[in-house]
C-alpha distance (Angstrom), angle and dihedral (degrees) to the residues before:
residue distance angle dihedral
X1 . . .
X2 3.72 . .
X3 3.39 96.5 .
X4 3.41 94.0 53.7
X5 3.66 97.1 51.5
X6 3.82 83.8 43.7
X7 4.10 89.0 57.5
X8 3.74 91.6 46.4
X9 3.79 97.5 51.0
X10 3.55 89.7 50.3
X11 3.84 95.9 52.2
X12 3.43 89.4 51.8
X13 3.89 93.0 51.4
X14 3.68 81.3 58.2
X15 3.33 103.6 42.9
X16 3.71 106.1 48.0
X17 4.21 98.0 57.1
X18 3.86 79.2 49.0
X19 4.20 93.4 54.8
X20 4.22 86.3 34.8
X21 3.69 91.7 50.1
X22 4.03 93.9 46.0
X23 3.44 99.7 47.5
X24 3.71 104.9 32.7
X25 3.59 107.6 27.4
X26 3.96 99.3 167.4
X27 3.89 84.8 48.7
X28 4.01 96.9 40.3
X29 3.74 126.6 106.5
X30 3.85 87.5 -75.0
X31 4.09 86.8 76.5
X32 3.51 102.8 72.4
X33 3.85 96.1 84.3
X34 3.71 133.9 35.8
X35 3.54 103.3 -138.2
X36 3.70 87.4 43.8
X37 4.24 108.7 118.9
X38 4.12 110.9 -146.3
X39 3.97 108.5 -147.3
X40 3.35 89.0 -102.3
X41 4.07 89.5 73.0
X42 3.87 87.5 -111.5
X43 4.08 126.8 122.6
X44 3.88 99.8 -136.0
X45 4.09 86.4 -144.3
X46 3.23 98.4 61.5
X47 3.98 102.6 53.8
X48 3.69 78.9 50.5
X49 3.41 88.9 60.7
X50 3.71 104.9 36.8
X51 4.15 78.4 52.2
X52 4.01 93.0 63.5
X53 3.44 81.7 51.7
X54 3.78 99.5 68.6
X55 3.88 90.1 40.8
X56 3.98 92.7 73.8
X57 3.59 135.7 93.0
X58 3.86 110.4 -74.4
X59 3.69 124.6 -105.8
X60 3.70 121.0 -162.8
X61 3.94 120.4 -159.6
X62 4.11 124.9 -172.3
X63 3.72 136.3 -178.2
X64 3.25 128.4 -175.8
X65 4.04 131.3 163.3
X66 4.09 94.9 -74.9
X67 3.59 102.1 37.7
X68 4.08 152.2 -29.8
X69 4.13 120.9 -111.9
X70 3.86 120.0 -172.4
X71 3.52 122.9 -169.6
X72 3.76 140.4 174.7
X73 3.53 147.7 -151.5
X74 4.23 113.6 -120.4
X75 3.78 112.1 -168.9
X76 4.12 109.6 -176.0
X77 3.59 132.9 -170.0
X78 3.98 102.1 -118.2
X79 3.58 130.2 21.3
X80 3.50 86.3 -135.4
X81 4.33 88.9 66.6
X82 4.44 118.1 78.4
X83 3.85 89.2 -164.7
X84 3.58 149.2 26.5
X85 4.11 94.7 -145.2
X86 3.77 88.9 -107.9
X87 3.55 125.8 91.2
X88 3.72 122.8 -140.3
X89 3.51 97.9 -152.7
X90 4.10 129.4 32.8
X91 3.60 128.2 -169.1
X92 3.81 115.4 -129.3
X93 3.57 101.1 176.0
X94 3.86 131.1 -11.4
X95 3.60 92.9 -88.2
X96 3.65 99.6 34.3
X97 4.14 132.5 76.5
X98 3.40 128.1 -165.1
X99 4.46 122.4 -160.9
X100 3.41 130.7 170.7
X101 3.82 139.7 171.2
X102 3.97 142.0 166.0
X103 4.06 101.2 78.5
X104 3.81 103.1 20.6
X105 3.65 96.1 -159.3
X106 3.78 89.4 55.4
X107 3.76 92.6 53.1
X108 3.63 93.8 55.0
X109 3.88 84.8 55.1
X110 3.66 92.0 54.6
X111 4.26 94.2 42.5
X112 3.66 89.9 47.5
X113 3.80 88.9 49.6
X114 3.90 91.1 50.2
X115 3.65 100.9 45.8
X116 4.22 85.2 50.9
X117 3.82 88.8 59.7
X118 3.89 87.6 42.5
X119 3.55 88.0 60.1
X120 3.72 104.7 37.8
X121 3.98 88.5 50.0
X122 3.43 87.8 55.3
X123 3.65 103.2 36.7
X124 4.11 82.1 52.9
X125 3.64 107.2 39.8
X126 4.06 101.4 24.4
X127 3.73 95.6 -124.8
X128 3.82 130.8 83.5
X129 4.10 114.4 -92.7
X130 3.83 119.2 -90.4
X131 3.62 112.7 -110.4
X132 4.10 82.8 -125.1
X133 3.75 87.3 58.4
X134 3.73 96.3 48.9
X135 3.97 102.5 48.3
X136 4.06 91.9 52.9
X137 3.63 85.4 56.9
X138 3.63 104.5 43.7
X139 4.33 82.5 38.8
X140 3.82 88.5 56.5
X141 3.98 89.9 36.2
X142 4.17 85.8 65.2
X143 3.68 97.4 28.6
X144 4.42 87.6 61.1
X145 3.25 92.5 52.9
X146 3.88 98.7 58.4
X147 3.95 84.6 61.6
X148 3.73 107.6 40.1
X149 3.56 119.3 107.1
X150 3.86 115.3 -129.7
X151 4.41 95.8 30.3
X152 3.30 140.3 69.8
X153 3.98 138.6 -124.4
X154 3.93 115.8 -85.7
X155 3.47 108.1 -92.9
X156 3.82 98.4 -142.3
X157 3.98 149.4 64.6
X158 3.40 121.3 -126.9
X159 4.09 133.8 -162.2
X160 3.83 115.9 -148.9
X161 3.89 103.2 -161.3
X162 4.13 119.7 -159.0
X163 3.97 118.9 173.6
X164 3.57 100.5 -148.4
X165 4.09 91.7 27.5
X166 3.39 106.8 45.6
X167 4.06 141.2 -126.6
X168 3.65 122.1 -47.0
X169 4.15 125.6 -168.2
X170 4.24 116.4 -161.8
X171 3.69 117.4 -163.4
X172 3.69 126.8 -154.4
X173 3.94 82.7 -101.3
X174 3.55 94.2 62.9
X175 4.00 96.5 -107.7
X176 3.54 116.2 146.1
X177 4.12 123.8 -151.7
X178 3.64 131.9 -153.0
X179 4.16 129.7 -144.5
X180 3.24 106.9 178.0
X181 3.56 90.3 177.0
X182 4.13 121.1 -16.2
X183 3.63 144.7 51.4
X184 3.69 128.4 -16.6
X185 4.08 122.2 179.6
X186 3.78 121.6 -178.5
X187 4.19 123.6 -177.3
X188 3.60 111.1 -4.9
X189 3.52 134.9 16.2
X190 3.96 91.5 20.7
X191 3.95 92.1 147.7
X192 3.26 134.4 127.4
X193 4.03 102.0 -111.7
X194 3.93 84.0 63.4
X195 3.83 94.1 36.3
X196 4.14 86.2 58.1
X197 3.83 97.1 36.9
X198 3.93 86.7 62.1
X199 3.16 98.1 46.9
X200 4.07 93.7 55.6
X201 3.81 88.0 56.5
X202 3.75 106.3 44.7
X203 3.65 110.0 66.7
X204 3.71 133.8 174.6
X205 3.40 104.9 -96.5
X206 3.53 90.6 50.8
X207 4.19 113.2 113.7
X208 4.15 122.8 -136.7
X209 3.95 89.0 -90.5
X210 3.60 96.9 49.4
X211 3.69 83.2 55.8
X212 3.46 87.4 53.4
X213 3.17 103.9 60.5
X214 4.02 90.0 35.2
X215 3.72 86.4 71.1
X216 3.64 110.0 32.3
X217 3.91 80.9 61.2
X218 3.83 93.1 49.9
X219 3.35 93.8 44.7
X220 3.73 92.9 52.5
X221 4.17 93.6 50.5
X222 3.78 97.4 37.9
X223 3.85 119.6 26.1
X224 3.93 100.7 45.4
X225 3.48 119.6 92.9
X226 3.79 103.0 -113.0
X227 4.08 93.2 22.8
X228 4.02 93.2 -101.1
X229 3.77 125.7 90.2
X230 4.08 108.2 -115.2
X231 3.41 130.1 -154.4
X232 3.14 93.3 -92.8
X233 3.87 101.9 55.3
X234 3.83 118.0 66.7
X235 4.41 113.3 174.7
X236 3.86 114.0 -124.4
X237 4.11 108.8 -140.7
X238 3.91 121.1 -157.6
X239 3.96 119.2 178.8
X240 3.57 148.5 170.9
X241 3.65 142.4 166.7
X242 3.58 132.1 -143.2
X243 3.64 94.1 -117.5
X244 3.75 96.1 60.9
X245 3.73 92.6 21.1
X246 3.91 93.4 -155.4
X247 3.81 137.3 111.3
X248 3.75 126.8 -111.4
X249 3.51 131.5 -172.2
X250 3.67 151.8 146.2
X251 4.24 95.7 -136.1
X252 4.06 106.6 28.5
X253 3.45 117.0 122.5
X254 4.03 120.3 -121.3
């Protein structure tokens, strides 16, 4: 009898990882560790985090020939609060704007980090840091920390936003993405029905405030959660245009 309930216990133990494994393979017993590889090539961690990305509010970035405007959606818990305590969007230079979302507290991490090498570039060298300069770091800044022993991956997307350069997407991973001029959608609503819609209505010849005003309006009929801003949802603008080459707006964080 107790070998028999031994023999069944143990074919369970073996079967159940098995069943976790093929039905849930992000959750499976590949999970447990962040430097852990499942079969399929994937670390489990990492879509985890690349997930909590696409759970935060959206930010929409456009470029066209005269300019680039970014703006986001901020949701609060009263209508009786102006801010969260987290900016959206942080300078880094004059010319240069950083925004995150997914996990807020991580993308304070990752602003604070890129405003420090702003700084020390500039502090060093007397001139402010290439945007070339800044993405490896902030690339290799996520990339470490889906290796180290003892953390975790950053749990958030961020947009680094250059007039004259161009807009730039990190993932958790460490991957960096180019618009040269376009579309770019981080957290939610990054689809391809919103993607396209934007696209129809910003046009070349439009200038930074047009844009402005281009996406504060789709943002208000498209990436709330019953199509009409609520009290408690307010859209933070940032802008520049290539002539001046420097952001301005009402909610960006010095």
């Amino acid at each position: 009898m107790l070998k028999a309930t031994i023999a069944i216990i143990a074919s369970l133990l073996t079967f159940i990882p098995a069943v976790l494994s093929a039905t849930d393979p992000i959750g499976g017993r590949y999970s447990f560790s962040l430097t852990t590889f499942s079969p399929n090539g994937k670390l489990p961690q990492l879509s985890h985090a690349i997930k909590a990305t696409t759970l935060g509010s959206p930010i929409v970035a456009v470029r066209n020939l005269n300019g680039i405007a970014l703006a986001s959606l901020q949701t609060l818990p009263s209508p009786l609060m102006n801010d969260n305590g987290t900016p959206t969007f942080f300078k880094i230079t004059n010319s240069i704007v950083l925004g995150h979302t997914g996990v807020n507290a991580d993308g304070r991490v990752v602003a604070n980090a890129a405003q420090r090498l702003a700084v020390e570039h500039a502090f060093t060298f007397q001139e402010e840091i290439p945007i070339n300069v800044l993405l490896e770091e902030l690339a290799l800044l996520f990339q470490d920390y889906t290796m180290k022993a003892g953390v975790r991956p950053f749990g958030c997307s961020i947009v680094v936003a250059s007039a004259n350069d161009g807009i730039f997407a990190i993932d958790p991973a460490g991957t960096v993405t180019k618009v040269d001029q376009g579309v770019l959608i981080l957290g939610k609503g990054n689809n391809e029905e919103n993607i396209g819609n934007i696209k129809k209505s910003v046009q070349d010849h439009h200038t930074s405030q047009d844009m402005e005003r281009i996406l504060e309006k789709t943002i208000k009929e498209n990436f709330t959660e019953f199509g009409v801003l609520s009290n408690c949802q307010s859209v933070i603008i940032a802008s520049a245009s290539v002539k001046e080459d420097k952001f301005k707006s009402s909610k960006i964080s010095p």
